[in-house]
N, C-alpha and C positions, 0 to 999 in steps of 0.2 A: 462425631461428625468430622469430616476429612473438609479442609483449607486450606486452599494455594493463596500464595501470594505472588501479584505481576510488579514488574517494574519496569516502565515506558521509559528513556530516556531519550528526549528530543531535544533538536539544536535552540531548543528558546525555553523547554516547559520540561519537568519530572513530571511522572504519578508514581503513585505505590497503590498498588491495591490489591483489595483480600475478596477473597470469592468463594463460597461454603460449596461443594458438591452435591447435587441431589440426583443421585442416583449414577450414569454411566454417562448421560446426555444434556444432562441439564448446570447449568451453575447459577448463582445468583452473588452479584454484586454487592457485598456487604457492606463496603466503604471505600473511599478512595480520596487521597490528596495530592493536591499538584502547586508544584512549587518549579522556582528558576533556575532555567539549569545554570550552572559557572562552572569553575575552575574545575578539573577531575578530584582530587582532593576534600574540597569540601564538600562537593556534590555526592560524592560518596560518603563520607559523614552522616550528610542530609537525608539520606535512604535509609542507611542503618538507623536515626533515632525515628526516624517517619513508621518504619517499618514496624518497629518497636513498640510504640505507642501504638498503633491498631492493634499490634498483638494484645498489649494490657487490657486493650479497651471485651478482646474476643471472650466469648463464654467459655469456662474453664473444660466445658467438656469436649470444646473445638480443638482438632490437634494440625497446626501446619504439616505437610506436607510437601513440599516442594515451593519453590522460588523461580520463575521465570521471568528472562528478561528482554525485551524487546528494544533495539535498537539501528538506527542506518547503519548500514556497510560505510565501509569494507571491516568485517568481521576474522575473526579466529575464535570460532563456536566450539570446535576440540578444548582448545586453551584459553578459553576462557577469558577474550583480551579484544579489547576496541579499537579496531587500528585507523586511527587520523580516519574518521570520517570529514566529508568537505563540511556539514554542518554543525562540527565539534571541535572546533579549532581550540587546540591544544589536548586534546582526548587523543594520544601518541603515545601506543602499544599498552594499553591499558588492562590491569587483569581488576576486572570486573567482579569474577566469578568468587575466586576462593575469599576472598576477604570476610561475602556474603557465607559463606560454606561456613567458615569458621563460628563465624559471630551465632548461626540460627540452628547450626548443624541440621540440617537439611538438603537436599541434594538440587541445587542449583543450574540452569539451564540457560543458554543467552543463542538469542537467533535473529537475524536482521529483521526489517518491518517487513518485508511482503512475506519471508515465510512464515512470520507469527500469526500474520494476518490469514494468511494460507493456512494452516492449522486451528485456528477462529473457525473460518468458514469449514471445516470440515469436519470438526467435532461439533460446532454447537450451531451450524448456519445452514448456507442452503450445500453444504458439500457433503451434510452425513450420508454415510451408506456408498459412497465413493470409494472405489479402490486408484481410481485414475482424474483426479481434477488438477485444474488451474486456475491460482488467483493471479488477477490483475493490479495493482496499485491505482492508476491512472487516476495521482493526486498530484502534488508539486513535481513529481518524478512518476516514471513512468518501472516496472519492477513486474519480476513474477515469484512467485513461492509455486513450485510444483511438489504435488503430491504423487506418487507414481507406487505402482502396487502396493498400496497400503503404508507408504513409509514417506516420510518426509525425502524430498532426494535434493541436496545442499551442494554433488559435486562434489570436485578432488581437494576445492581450499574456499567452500564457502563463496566460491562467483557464478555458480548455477545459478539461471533466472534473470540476469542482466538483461532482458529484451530490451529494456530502451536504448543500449547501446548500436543496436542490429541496425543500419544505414536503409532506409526505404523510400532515398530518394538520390540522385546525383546531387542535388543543392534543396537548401530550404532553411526551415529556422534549425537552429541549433538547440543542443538538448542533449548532456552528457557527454557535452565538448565536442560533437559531432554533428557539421549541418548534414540534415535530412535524414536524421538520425529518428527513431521511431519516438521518443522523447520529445523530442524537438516536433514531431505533428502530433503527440496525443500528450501532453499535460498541462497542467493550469500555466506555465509559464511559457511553452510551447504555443499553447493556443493564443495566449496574448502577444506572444512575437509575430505572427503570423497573420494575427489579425491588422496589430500596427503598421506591419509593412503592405500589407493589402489595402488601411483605409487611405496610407501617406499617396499611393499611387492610384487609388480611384479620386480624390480630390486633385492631384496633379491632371487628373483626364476633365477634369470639371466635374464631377459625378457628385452627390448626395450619398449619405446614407444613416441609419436611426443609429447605428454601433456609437458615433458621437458625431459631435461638427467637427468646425476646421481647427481650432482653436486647438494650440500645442498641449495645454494642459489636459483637456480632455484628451487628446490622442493616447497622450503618456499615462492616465490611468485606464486605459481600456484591458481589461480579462476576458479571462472565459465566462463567468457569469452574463458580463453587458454583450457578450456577442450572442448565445445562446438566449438572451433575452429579447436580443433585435429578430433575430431568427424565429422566432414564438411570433412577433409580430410581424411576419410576412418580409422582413426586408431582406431582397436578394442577395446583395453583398452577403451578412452575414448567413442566408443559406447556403452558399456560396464556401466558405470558410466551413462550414460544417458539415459539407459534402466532402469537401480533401480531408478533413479529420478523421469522418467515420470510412473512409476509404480505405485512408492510411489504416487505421485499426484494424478491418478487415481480412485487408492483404496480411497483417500482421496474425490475425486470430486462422486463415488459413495454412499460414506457414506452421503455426503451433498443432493446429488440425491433424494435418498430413504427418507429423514429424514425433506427435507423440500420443495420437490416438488417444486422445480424455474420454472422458463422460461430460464433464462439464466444466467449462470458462466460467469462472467468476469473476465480475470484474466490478469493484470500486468506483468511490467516490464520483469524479466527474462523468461515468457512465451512469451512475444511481440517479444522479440529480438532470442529466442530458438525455434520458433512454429512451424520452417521445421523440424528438429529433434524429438521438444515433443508432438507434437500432433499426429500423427499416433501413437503412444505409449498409450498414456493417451484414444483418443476415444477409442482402440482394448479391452484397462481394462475397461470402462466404458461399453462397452457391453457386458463385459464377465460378470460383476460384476453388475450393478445396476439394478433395476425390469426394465422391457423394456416398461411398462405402462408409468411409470414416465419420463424414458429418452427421450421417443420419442417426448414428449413438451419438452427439455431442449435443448439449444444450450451452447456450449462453445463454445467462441470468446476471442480475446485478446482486450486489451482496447481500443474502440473507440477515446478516444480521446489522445493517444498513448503515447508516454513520457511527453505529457504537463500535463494528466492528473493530475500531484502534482501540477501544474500553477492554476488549477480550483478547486482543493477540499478547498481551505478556502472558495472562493467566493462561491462554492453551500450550503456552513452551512450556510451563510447570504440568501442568495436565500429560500436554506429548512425555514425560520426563517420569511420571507415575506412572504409564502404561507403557513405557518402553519395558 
C-alpha cells in the first residue's frame, strides 16, 4: 500500500501528515500532528522526528512514497527553498527540500498554499476531471493556484496566481500592501478593514447598526464573521459591505473568466462559509461582466473538499510528485 506524507508549514502551527492511497482518487488521513512553528532550525528538526515517529507507528507493509510540502510564498519550488515569507520571519532562503530527500530518501515536493490547495481540490475535491480549473484562497489572503491543461501552471519563478495583488479599485482597504487591492476587498482582514471604516463613518452620520455599537472596543474586533452575521440578520449597513465584497470578487472571477477560460473557479474558505450571501452577488456580476462564450463552461463552486481542504494540500504536492 502506497503513503505520502504532507507537511504544512504555517506562520504559528506545523502538521506532518501521512495519508494511505486508495486507489487513483481517493486518500485517507491516517494521522496527523501539529505543533509550533519557531526558529527554521529547529522546526525543521521537529518534522524530521515528527515524521519519523508516524512512519514507526505505519504497517510494515505501508511503503512511503513521496513527501510534500505546503507553505506561504514567496517560494523557490525548483530549489527547494523558502524565501522570507512575511509570516515566517526568519525563514531567509531556506532549503526545505533536500534535508527531507536525505533523511527519508524519497522524492520530495514543496509548493506554496493556494497551489497545494489547487491540487487538493483537483485530485481529490470538486476539481476532478478538470483539465482547466481555478482555486481561490479567500482566507487571511486572498491567492490562486491555477491548473491549466492538466498541469499545475506555478509561472517563470513560482509568482503565478498572486490575484490579490491585482488593484480593483483607485482607493479602498489595503490588502498586500496595495489599497484597493483585490485582497484588500475579498479577505478576512480586508473585509474587517472595510467594515471598520464603513461602521466609524456611519456612526459619525448618527446611523445605528447590528455589525457592533459605538464603543471603540467593539469597533476594533469587528471581522468578517460579525459582519456576515449582521447581514443574515437583515442589517443594511452590513448588506451594504457585502455587496462591494461580492462585487469586487466578481469583476475579479470575470477578469480570470475571459483571460483563462476554466471550467471551474473554486473558491475557499470565506466563500464556503459566505455563499448564501456572496453568490447571488458575484454570479449577477459575472454575467453582467464576463464574455458569455466563456462563462457558460465555467462553474463556480466552493471547495469540494471544504475546510479540510488545508488537511489535503501538503499530501496532493506528494501525490502531484508520484504522477508527474
Amino acid at each position: 500500500m502506497k503513503v505520502l506524507a504532507g507537511i504544512d508549514i504555517g506562520g504559528t502551527k506545523c502538521a506532518v501528515s501521512l495519508g494511505l492511497l486508495e486507489g487513483n482518487n481517493r486518500i485517507s488521513i491516517l494521522a496527523k500532528h501539529r505543533f509550533e512553528t519557531g526558529e527554521p532550525q529547529e522546526t525543521q528538526r521537529r518534522i524530521h522526528w515528527t515524521l519519523e515517529n508516524l512512519l514507526e507507528q505505519m504497517d510494515s507493509e505501508w511503503t512511503l512514497e513521496a513527501i510534500g510540502i505546503s507553505c506561504g510564498g514567496p517560494l523557490d519550488a525548483k530549489r527547494g527553498r523558502i524565501l522570507s515569507p512575511p509570516n515566517l520571519p526568519g525563514w531567509d532562503d531556506i532549503d526545505i527540500v533536500t534535508p527531507l530527500q536525505r533523511r527519508f530518501g524519497v522524492p520530495v515536493g514543496l509548493q506554496n498554499d493556494a497551489n497545494a490547495c489547487a491540487l487538493a481540490e483537483w485530485q481529490w475535491g470538486a476539481g476532478q476531471g478538470c483539465q482547466n480549473m481555478i482555486f481561490l484562497t479567500f482566507g487571511t489572503g486572498m491567492g490562486a493556484g491555477l491548473i491549466l491543461n492538466g498541469r499545475l501552471y506555478s509561472g517563470s519563478n513560482d509568482m503565478a496566481g498572486e490575484i490579490g495583488h491585482i488593484r480593483m479599485a483607485a482607493d479602498g482597504p489595503v490588502g498586500y500592501g496595495k489599497a484597493g487591492s483585490l485582497e484588500g476587498f475579498c479577505s478576512g482582514g480586508g473585509i474587517a478593514r472595510l467594515a471598520k471604516q464603513t461602521v466609524r463613518d456611519h456612526y459619525l452620520l448618527g446611523g445605528q447598526t447590528l455589525i457592533c455599537d459605538s464603543r471603540d472596543e467593539e469597533l476594533e474586533a469587528i471581522d468578517a464573521r460579525t459582519v456576515s452575521e449582521a447581514a443574515l440578520a437583515g442589517d443594511e449597513l452590513a448588506l451594504q459591505i457585502i455587496r462591494i465584497v461580492g462585487e469586487t470578487l466578481g469583476q475579479a472571477l470575470s477578469i480570470l473568466v475571459d483571460l483563462l477560460n476554466p471550467e471551474k473557479i473554486i473558491i475557499g474558505s470565506i466563500y464556503l462559509r459566505q455563499r448564501v450571501l456572496l453568490e447571488p452577488i458575484v454570479l449577477e456580476c459575472l454575467k453582467r461582466e464576463a464574455l458569455s462564450r466563456s462563462l457558460d463552461v465555467c462553474e463556480v463552486v466552493p471547495a469540494g473538499l471544504g475546510e479540510l481542504v488545508g488537511d489535503y494540500a501538503s499530501l496532493s504536492v506528494a501525490k502531484y510528485l508520484v504522477d508527474s
